[in-house]
C-alpha positions in Angstrom: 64.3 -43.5 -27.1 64.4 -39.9 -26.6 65.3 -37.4 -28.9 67.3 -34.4 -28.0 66.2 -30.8 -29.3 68.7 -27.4 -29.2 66.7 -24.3 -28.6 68.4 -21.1 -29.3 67.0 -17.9 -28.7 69.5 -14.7 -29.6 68.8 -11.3 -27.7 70.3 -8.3 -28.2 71.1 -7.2 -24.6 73.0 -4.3 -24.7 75.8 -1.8 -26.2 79.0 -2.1 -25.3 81.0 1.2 -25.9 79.1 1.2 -29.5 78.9 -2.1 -30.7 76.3 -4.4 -30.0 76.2 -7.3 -27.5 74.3 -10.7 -28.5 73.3 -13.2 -25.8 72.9 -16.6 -26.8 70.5 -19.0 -24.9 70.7 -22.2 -25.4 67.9 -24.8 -24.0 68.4 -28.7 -24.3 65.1 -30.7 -24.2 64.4 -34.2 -23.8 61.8 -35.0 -26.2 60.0 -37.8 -26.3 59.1 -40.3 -29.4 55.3 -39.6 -29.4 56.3 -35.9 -28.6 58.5 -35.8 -31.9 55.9 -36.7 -33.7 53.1 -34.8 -32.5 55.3 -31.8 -33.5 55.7 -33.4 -37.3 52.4 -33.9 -37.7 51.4 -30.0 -36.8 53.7 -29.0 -38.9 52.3 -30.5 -42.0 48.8 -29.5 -40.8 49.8 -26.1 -40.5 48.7 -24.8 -43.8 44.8 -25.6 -42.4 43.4 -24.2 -39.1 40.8 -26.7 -38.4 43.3 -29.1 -38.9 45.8 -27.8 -37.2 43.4 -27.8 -33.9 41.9 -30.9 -34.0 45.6 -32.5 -34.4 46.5 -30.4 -31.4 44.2 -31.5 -29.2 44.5 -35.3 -30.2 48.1 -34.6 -29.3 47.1 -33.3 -25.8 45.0 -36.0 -25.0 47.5 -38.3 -25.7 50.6 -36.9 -24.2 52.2 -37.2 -20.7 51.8 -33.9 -19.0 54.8 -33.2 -18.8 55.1 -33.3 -23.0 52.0 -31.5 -23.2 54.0 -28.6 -21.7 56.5 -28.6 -24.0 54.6 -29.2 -26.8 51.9 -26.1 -25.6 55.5 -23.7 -25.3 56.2 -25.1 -28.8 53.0 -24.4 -30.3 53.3 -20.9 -29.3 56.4 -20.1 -30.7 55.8 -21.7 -34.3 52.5 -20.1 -34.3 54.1 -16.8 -34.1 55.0 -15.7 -38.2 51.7 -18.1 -39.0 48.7 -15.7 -39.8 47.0 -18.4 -40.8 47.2 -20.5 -37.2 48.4 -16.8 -34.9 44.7 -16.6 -34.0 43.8 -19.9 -33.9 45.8 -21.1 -31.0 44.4 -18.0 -29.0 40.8 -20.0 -29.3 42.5 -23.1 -28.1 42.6 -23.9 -24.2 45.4 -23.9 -22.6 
């Protein structure tokens, strides 16, 4: 079974005669079972960097590659409000 996951991403591209225009983006990925849970399971690590690394690299190991990618892409746009984990994934291979 795969699972189905809407990205959005809003931009503010430009103004139009004083009022702002929003782009939408929005990304449909096929996400796998093992994939879906890889992605639970950081997230409840996430409070812990040691943890948070060592789940993420069990997850890579046991991924396809093609997973891997979306899980890495994820990874580096949770990370981003996390002070805890922003500067631990920069220590982790990619």
């Amino acid at each position: 079974m795969q699972y189905i996951v809407i990205n959005f991403t809003f931009n503010i591209l430009t103004t139009f005669q004083d009022k702002k225009v929003l782009y939408i983006e929005v990304k449909l990925l096929h996400m796998s079972r093992k994939l879906s849970y890889y992605r639970l399971i950081l997230r409840k690590v996430s409070f812990d960097r040691e943890l948070f690394l060592r789940e993420l690299k069990k997850a890579c190991e046991c991924l396809s590659p093609s997973d891997k990618m979306k899980l890495l892409d994820w990874v580096k746009h949770y990370v981003k409000g996390n002070s805890i984990l922003d500067n631990a994934v920069s220590e982790f291979a990619f």
